[in-house]
Structures are given as structure tokens and as C-alpha cells.
GUVEX-243778 format. One line per 8 residues: number of its first residue (from 1); their letters; for each residue x, z, y of N, C-alpha, C, O. Coordinates in Angstrom, 3 decimals, decimal comma. Example, Ala and Ser with C-alpha at 12.3 -4.5 7.8 and 13.67 -1.06 7.14 Angstrom:
REM GUVEX-243778
1) AS) 13,190:7,800:-5,690:12,300:7,800:-4,500:13,200:7,800:-3,300:14,236:8,465:-3,319 ~ 12,850:7,080:-2,250:13,670:7,140:-1,060:12,900:7,870:0,030:13,409:8,039:1,138
//
This chain:
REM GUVEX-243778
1) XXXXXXXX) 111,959:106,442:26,740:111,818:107,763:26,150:110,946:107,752:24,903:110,855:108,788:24,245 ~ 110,297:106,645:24,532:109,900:106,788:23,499:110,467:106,587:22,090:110,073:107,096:21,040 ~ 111,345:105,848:22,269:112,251:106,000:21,057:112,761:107,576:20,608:112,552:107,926:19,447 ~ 113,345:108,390:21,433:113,500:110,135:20,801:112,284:110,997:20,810:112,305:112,148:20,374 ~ 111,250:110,443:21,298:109,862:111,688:21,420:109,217:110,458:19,908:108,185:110,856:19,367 ~ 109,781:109,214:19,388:108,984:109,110:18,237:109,785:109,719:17,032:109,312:110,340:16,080 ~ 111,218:109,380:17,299:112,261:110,295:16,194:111,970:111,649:16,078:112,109:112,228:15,001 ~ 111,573:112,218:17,097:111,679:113,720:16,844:110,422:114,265:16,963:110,257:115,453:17,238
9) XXXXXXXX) 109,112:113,131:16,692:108,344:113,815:15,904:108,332:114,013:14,624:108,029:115,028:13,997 ~ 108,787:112,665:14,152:108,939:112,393:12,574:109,503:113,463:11,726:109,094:113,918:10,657 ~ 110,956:113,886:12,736:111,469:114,832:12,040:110,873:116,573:11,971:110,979:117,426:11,090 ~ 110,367:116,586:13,034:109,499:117,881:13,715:108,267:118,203:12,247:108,162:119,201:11,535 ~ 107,415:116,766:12,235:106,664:116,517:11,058:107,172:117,056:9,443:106,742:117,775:8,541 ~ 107,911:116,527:9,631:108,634:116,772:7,943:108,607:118,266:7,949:107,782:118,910:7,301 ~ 109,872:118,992:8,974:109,988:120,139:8,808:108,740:121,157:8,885:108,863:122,320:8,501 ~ 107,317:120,560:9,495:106,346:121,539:9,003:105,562:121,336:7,538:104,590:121,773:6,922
17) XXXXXXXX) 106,339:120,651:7,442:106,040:120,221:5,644:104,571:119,313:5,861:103,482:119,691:5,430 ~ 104,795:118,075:6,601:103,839:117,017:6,654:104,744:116,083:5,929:105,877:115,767:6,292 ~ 103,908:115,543:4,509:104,191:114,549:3,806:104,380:112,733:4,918:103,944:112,503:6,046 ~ 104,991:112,023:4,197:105,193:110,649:4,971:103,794:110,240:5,526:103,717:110,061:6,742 ~ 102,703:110,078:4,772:101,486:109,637:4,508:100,968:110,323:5,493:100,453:109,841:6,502 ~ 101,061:111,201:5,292:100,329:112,549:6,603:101,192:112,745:7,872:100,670:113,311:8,833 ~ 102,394:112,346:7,945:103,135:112,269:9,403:102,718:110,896:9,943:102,572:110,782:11,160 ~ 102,485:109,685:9,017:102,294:108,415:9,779:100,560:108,585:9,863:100,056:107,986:10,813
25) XXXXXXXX) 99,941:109,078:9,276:98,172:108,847:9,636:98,528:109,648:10,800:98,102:108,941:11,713 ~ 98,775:110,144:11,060:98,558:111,068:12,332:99,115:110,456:13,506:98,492:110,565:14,562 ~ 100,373:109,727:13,465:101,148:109,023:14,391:100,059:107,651:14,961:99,787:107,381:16,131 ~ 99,495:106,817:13,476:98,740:106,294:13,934:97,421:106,104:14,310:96,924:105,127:14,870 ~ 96,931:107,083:13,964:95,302:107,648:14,229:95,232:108,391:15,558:94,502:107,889:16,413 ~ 95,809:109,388:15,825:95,982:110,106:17,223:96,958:109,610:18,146:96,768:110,044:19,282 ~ 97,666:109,057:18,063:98,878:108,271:19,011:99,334:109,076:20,294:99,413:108,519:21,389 ~ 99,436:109,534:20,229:99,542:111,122:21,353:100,129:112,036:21,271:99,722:113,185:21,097
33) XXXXXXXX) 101,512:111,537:21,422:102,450:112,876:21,323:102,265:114,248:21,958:102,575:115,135:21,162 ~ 101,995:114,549:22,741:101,997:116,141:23,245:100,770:116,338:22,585:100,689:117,485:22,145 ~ 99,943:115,750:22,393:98,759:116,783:21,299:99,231:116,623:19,927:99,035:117,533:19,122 ~ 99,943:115,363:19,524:100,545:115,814:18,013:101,675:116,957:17,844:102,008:117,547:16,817 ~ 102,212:117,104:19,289:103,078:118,405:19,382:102,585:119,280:18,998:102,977:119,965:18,053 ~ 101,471:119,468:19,748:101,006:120,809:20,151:100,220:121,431:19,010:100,163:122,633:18,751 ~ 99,473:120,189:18,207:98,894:120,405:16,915:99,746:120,852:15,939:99,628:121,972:15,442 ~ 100,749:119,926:15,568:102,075:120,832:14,889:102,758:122,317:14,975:103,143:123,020:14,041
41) XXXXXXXX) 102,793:122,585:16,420:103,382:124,211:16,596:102,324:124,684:16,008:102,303:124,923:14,801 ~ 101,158:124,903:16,932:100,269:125,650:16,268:99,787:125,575:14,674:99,168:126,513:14,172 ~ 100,113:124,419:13,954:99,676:124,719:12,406:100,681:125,389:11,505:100,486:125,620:10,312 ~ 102,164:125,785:12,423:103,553:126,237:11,633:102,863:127,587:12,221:102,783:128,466:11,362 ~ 102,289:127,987:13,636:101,812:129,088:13,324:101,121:129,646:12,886:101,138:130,832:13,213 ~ 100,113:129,230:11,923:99,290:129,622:10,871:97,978:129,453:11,928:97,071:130,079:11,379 ~ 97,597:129,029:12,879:96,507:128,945:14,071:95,049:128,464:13,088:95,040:127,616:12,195 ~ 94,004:129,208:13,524:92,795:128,635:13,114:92,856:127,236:13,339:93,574:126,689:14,176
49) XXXXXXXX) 91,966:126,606:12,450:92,316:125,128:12,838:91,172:124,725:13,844:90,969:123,526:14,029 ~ 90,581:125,460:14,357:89,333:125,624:15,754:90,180:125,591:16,946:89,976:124,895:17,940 ~ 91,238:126,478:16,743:92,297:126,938:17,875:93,489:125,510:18,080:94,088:125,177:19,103 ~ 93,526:124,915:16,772:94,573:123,679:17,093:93,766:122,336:17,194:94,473:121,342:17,025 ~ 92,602:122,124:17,405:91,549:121,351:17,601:91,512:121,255:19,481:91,645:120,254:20,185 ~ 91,297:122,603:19,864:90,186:122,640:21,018:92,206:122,242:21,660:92,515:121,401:22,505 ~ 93,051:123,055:20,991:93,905:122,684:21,825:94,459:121,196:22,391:94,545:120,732:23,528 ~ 94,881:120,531:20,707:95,082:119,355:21,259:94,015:118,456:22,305:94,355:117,797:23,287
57) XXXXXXXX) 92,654:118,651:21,773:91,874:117,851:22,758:91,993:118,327:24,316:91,611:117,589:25,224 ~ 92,372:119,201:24,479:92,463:119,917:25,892:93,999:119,674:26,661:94,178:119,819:27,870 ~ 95,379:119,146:25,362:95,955:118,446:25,770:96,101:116,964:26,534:96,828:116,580:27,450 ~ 94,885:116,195:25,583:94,450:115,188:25,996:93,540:114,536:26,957:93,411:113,336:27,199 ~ 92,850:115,699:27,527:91,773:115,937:28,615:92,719:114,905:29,694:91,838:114,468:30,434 ~ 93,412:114,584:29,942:94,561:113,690:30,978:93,534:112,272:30,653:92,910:111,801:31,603 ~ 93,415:111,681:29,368:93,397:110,603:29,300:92,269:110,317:29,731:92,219:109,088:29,782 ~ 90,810:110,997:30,261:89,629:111,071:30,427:89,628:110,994:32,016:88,666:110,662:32,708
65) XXXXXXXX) 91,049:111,413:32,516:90,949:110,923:34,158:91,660:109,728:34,023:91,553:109,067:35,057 ~ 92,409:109,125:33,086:93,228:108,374:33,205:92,201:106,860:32,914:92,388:105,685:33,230 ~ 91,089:107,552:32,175:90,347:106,127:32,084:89,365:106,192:33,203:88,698:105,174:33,386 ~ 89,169:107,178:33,953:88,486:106,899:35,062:89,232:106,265:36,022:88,662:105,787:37,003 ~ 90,326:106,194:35,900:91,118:105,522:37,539:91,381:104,359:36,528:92,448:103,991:37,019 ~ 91,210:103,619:35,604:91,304:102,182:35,110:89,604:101,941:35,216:89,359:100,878:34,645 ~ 88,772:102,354:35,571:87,527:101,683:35,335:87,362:100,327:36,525:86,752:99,271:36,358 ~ 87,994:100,706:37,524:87,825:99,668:38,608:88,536:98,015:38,833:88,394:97,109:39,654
73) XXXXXXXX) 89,504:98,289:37,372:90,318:97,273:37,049:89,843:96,827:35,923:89,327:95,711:35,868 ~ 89,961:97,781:34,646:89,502:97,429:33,264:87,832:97,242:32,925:87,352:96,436:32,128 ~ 86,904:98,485:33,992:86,058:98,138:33,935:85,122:97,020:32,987:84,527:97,245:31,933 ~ 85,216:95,855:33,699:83,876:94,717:33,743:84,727:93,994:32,267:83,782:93,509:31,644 ~ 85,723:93,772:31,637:86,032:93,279:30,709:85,161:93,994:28,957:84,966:95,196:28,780 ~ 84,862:93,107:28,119:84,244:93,043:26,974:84,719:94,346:26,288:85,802:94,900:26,475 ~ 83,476:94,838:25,255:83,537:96,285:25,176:84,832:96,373:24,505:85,545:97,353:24,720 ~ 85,422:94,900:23,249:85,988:95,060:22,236:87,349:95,108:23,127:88,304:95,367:22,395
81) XXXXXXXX) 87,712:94,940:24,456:89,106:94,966:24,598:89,415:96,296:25,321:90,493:96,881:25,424 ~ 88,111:96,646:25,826:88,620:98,847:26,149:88,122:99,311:25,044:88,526:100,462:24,879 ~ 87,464:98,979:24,243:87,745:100,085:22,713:89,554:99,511:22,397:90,064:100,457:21,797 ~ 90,216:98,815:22,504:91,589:98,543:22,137:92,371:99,324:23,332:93,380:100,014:23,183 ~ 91,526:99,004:24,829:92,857:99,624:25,776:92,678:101,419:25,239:93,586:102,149:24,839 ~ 91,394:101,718:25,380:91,220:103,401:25,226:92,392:103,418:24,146:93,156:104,311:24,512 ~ 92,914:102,785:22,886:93,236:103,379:21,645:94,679:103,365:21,916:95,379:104,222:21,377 ~ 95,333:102,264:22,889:96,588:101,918:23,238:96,867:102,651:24,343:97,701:102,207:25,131
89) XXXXXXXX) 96,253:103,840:24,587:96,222:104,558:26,246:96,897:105,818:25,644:96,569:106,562:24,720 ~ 98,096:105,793:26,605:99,594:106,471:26,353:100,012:106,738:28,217:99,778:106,205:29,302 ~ 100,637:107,724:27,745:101,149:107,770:29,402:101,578:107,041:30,345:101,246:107,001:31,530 ~ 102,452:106,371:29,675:103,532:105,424:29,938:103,287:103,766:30,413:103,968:103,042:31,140 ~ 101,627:103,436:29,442:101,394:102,575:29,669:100,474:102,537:30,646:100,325:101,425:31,151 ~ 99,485:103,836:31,276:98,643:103,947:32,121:99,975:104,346:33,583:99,758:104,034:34,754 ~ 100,688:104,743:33,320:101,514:105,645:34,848:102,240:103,572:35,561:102,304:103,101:36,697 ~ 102,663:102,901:33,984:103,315:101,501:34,446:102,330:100,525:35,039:102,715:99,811:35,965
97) XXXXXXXX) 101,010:100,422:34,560:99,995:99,987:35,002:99,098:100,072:36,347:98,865:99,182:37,165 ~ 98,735:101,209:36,323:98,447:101,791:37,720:98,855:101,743:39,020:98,193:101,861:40,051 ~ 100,253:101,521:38,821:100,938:101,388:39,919:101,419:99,855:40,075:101,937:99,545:41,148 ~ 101,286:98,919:39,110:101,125:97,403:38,921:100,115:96,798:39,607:100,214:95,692:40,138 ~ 98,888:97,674:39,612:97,171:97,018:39,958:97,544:97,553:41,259:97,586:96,694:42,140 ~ 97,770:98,499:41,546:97,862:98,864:42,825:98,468:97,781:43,816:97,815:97,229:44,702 ~ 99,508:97,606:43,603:100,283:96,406:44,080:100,038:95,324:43,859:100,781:94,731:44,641 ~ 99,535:94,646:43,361:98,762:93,459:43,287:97,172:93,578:42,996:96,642:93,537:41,886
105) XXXXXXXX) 96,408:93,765:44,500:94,806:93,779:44,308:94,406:92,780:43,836:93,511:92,835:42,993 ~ 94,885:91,714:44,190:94,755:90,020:43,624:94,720:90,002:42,814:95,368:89,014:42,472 ~ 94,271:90,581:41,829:94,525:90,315:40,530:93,249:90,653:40,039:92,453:91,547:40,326 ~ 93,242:89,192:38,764:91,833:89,271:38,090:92,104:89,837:36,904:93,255:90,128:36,579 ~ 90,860:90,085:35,999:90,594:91,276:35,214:91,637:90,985:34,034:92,204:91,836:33,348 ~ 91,763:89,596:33,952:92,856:88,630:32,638:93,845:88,814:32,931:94,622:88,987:31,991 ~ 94,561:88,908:34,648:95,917:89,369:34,445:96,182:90,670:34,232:97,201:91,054:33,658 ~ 94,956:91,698:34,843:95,353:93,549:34,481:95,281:93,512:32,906:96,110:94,208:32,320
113) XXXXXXXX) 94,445:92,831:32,201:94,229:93,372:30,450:96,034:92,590:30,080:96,856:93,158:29,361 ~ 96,236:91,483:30,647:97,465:90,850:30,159:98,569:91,415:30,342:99,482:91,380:29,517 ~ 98,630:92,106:31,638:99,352:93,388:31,933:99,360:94,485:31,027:100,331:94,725:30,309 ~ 98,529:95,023:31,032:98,581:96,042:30,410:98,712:96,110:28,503:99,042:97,161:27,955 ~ 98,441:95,011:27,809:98,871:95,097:26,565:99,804:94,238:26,757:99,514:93,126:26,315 ~ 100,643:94,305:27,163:102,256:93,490:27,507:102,900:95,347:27,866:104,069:95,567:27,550 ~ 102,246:96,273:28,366:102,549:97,541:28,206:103,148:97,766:26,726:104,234:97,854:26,154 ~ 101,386:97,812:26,392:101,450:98,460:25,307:102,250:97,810:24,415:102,818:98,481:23,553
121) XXXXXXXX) 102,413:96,533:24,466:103,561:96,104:23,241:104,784:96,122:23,042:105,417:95,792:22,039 ~ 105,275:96,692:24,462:106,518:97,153:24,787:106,655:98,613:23,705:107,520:98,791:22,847 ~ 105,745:99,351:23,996:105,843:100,744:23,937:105,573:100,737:22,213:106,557:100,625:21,481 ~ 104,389:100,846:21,702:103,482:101,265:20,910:104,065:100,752:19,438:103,506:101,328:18,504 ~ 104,886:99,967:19,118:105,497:100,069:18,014:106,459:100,473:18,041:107,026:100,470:16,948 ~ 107,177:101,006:19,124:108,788:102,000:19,025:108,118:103,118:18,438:108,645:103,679:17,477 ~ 106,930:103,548:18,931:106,613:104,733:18,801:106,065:104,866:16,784:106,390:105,835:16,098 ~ 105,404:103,916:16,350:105,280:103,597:15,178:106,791:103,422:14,545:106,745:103,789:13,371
129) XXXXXXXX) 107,465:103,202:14,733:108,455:102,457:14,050:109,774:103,729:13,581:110,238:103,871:12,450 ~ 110,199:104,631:14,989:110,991:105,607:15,132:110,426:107,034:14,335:111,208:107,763:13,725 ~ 109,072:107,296:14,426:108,159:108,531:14,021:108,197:108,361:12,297:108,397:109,300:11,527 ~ 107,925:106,752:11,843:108,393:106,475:10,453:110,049:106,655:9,845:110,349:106,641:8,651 ~ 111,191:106,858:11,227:112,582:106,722:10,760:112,640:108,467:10,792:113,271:109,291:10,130 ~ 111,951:108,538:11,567:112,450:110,501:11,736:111,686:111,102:10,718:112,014:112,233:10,362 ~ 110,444:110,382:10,030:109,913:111,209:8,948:111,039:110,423:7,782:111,365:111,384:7,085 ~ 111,692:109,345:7,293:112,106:109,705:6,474:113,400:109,982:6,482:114,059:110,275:5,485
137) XXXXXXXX) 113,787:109,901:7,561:115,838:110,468:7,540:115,767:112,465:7,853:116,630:113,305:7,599 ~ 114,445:112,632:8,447:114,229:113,984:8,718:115,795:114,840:9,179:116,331:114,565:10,253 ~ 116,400:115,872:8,225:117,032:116,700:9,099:118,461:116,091:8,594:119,445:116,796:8,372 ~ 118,427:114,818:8,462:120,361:114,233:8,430:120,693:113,693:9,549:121,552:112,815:9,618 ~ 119,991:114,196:10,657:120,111:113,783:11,800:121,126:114,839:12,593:120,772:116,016:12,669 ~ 122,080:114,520:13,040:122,991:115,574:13,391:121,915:117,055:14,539:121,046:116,734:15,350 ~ 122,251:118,245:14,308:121,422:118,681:15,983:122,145:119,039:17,017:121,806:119,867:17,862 ~ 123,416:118,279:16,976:124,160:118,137:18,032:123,492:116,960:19,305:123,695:116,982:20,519
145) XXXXXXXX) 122,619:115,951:18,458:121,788:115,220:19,310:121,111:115,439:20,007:120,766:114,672:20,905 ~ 120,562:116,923:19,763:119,121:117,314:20,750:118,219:116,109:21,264:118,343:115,582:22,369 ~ 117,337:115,773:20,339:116,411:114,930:20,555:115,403:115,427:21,369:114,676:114,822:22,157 ~ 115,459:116,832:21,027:114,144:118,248:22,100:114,299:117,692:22,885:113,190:117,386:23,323 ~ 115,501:117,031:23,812:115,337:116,731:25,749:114,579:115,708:25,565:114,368:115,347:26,723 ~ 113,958:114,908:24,805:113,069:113,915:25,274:111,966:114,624:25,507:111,488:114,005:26,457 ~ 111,220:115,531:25,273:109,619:115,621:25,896:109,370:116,356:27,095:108,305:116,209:27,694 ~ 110,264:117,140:27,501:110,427:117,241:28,702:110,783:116,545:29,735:110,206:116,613:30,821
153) XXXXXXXX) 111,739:115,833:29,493:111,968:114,607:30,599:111,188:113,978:30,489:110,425:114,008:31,455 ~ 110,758:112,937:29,268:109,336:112,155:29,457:108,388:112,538:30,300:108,001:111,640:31,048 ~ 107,840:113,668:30,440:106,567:114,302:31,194:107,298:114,283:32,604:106,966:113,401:33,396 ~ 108,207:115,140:32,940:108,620:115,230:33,882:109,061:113,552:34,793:108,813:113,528:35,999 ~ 109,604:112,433:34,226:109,394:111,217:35,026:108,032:110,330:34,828:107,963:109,125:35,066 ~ 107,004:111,117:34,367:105,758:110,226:34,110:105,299:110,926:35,320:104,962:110,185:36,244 ~ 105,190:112,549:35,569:103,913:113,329:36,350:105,046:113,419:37,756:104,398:113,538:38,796 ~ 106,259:113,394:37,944:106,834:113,454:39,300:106,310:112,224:40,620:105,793:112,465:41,710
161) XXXXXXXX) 106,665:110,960:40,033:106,179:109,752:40,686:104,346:110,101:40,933:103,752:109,630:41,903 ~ 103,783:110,813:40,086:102,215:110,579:40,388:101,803:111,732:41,303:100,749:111,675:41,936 ~ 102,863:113,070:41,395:102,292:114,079:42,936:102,678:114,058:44,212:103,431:114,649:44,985 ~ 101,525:112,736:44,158:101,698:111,826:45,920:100,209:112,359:47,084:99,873:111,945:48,193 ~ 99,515:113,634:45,996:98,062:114,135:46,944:98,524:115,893:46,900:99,378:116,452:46,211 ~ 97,739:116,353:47,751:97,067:117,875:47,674:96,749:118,100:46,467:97,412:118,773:45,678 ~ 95,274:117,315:46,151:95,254:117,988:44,746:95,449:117,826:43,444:94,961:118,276:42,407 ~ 96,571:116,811:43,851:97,807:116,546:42,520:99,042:117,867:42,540:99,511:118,162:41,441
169) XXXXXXXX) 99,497:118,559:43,648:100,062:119,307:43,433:99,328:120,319:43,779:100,073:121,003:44,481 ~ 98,517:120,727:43,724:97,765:122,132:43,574:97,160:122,192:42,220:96,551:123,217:41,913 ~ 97,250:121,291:41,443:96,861:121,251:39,843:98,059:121,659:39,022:98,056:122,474:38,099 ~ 99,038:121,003:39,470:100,464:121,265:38,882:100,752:122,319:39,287:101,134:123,104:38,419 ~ 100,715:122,852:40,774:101,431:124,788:40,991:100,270:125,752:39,727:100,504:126,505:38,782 ~ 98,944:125,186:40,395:98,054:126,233:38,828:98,947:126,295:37,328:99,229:127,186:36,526 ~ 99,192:124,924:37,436:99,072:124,981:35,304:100,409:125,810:35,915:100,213:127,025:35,946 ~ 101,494:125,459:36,318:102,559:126,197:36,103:102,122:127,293:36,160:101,688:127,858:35,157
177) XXXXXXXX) 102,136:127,778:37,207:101,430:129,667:37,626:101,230:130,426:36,367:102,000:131,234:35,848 ~ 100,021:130,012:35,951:99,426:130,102:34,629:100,019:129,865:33,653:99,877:130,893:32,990 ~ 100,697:129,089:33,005:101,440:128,683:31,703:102,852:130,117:31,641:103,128:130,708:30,598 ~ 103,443:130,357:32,814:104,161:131,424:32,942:103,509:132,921:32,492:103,839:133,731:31,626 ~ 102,073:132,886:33,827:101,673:134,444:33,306:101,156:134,206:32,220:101,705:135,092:31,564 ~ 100,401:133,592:31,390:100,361:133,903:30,103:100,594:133,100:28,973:99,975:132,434:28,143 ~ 102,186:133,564:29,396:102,883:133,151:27,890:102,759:134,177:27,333:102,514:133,545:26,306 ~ 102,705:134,960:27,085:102,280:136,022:25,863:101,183:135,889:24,949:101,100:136,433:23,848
185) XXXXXXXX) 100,313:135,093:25,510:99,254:134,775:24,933:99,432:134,404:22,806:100,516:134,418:22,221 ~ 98,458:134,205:22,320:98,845:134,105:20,529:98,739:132,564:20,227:98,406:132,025:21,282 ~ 98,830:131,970:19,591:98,101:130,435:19,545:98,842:129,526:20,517:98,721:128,329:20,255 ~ 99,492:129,792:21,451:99,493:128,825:22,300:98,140:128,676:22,922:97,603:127,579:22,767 ~ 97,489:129,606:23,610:95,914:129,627:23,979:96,582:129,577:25,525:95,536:129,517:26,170 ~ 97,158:129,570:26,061:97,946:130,098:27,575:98,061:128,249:27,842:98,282:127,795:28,965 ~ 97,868:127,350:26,604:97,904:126,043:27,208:96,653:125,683:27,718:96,383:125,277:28,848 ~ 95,991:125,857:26,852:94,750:125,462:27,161:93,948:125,939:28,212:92,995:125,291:28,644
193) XXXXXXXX) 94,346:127,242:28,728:93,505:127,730:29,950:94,210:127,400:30,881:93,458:127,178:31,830 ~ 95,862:127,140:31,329:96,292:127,108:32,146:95,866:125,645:32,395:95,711:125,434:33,598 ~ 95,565:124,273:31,391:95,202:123,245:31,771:93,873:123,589:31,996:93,783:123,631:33,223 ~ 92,935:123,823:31,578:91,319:123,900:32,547:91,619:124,103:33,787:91,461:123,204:34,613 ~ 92,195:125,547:34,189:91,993:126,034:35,209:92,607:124,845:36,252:92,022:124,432:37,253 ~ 93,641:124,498:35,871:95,120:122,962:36,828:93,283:122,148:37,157:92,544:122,003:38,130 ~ 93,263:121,908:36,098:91,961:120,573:36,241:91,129:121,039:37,513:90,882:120,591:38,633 ~ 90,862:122,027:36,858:89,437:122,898:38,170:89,759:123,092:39,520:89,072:122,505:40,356
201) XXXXXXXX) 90,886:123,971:39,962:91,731:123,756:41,176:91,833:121,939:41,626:91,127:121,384:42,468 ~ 92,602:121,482:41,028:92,662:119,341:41,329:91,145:119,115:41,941:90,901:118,785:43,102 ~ 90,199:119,362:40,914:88,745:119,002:41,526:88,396:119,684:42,730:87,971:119,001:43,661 ~ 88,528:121,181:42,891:88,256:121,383:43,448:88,702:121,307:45,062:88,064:121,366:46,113 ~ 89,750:121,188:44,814:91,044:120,586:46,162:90,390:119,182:46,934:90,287:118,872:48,121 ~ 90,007:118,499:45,658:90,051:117,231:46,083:88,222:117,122:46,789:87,943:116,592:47,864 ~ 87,461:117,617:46,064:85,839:117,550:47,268:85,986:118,772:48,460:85,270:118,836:49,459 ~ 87,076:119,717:48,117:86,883:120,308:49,464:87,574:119,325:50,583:87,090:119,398:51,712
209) XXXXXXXX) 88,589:118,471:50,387:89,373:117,370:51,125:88,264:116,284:51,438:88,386:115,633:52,476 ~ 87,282:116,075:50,671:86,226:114,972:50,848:85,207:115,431:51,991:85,130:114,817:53,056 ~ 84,357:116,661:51,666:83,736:117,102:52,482:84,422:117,634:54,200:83,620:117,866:55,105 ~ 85,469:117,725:54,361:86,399:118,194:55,541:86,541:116,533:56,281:86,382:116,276:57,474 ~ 86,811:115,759:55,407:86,745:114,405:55,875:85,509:114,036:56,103:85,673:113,307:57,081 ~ 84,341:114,033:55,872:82,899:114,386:56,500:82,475:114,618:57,245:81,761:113,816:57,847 ~ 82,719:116,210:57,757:82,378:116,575:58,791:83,546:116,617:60,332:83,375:117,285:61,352 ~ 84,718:115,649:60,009:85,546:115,501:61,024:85,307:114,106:61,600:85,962:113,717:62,567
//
């Protein structure tokens, strides 16, 4: 899926009138499609740029649990190769990984880092490579293609396989809940609260499940 979620940013890019230079710094500086999404809608909607800030980072709030459940693997390895995993940390390569370490505990810290940028090298230049073809072929791309179905399906086979707890799906019924009642919202602000609140419910699901296991 990363080949059409990198095409159809490129092209997404252009049409908000992001120059080549300024569609690829962004592709490669933030590497994060749903916050480069989300940064994009909101700057075609004229959004404070406070409002397309707090958003994307609040899109990305994922990757801050995502490096907490690699600390026990990636952990103990040299600072210079998790300043590289943090920068190469994509959905795709944390959802393929995770479930790799899992299945093989045996495994020392040289085969998870070897693993995991054997991920990323799969992934991380389609995504460079396609985001550069869609910014410059932009709209001669037929739209009989509907490239749109890639970011929904992407999310949807990354986060299905991972609601295997309580308060993995009591995070997901919130954001939904929420993302519905307030879509009316201006900004796209209905993302950002409906993800706090998903987060807050997950946490909170998950120590009321800790403490119940405590006292039983």
C-alpha cells in the first residue's frame, strides 16, 4: 500500500499548490503520511497554522506508543541506530516488526535492528520514490484510478490485526464515536479530540484491567 498512499500524496501535494521542492522536503523530513494528510487538508482550508501543527502532531501521537512497545527489543542498542529507527518508524514497519519479535524471543538485539531496517528498506524508498512520481505527473493520472482507496485500507489492515485487547478496542469504539459526533467541527479539530480522548479511554481501560488483576 505504499506505492498509492506515496502517488497520491504527490499528486494531493501539487494540487494544494506545493511546489516539487516543498512536496519532497516534506515527504522526506516528516515521513508520515496521515499527518502529511492531515497537514495538507487543513492548509487548503486556510487553518491557522497552530491548528495544522497541534493537529498533525496529535496524528502522530501513535508513534510515541509505538516506540514504547520497541523499547524492550530496540532498547539497549547505540543511540545512533534509534535516532535512525525513530526516523524510519512508519506503520508498516513497526505493525511487521512487532509481531516478528514477538515470535521469535530468541532473538538478539542484531537480529531485531537487522530485521527491522530490512523493513524499512523494503518500504521507505517506494514511499520516496512514488510521492516524487505523483508530484511530477500530478493530475495526468487518470481519476478513474482512485488512488483515495489506499489510505483507508492501509489503516484499516495495519489497526485490524492489532485489536487483540479491551483497551485496544475501547480506544477505537471512542475515536470512532467521536470522529462521527463531531464532524461538524471547523479545522478538522474533531480529529484531534476524538484521538486524545481514544488515547485516554485505551489508558484508562488498560490500569483499570491492571489493578482488577491485583486485587483478584
Amino acid at each position: 500500500m505504499v506505492v498509492p498512499f506515496g502517488l497520491l500524496f504527490g499528486v494531493v501535494a501539487t494540487e494544494a499548490g506545493l511546489n516539487l521542492l516543498e512536496t519532497m522536503s516534506m515527504t522526506v523530513l516528516v515521513i508520515a503520511g496521515a499527518a502529511q494528510f492531515t497537514a495538507l487538508a487543513l492548509l487548503q482550508d486556510q487553518a491557522p497554522t497552530i491548528v495544522v501543527i497541534l493537529a498533525a502532531l496529535t496524528v502522530n501521537l501513535r508513534m510515541a506508543m509505538y516506540s514504547a512497545a520497541l523499547v524492550p527489543h530496540l532498547g539497549k542498542t547505540s543511540l545512533r541506530t534509534r535516532a535512525f529507527a525513530s526516523y524510519f518508524m512508519i506503520d508498516q514497519t513497526f505493525a511487521v516488526s512487532i509481531k516478528k519479535y514477538e515470535r521469535n524471543p530468541h532473538w538478539g538485539p542484531s537480529q531485531k535492528v537487522a530485521y527491522y531496517f530490512g523493513c524499512t528498506a523494503a518500504l521507505c524508498p517506494f514511499w520516496y520514490g512514488f510521492s516524487l512520481i505523483g508530484a511530477l505527473v500530478g493530475q495526468s493520472i487518470p481519476k478513474e484510478y482512485s488512488l483515495d482507496f489506499a489510505i483507508p485500507i492501509c489503516f484499516i489492515s495495519l489497526i485490524a490485526p492489532m485489536l487483540r485487547s479491551l483497551p485496544h478496542l475501547i480506544a477505537a469504539l471512542v475515536s470512532i464515536v467521536l470522529a462521527l459526533l463531531l464532524a461538524w467541527m471547523p479545522y478538522n479539530l474533531w480529529l484531534v479530540i476524538a484521538a486524545l480522548f481514544a488515547m485516554m479511554a485505551g489508558a484508562k481501560t488498560e490500569l483499570w484491567l491492571a489493578q482488577r488483576s491485583t486485587q483478584s
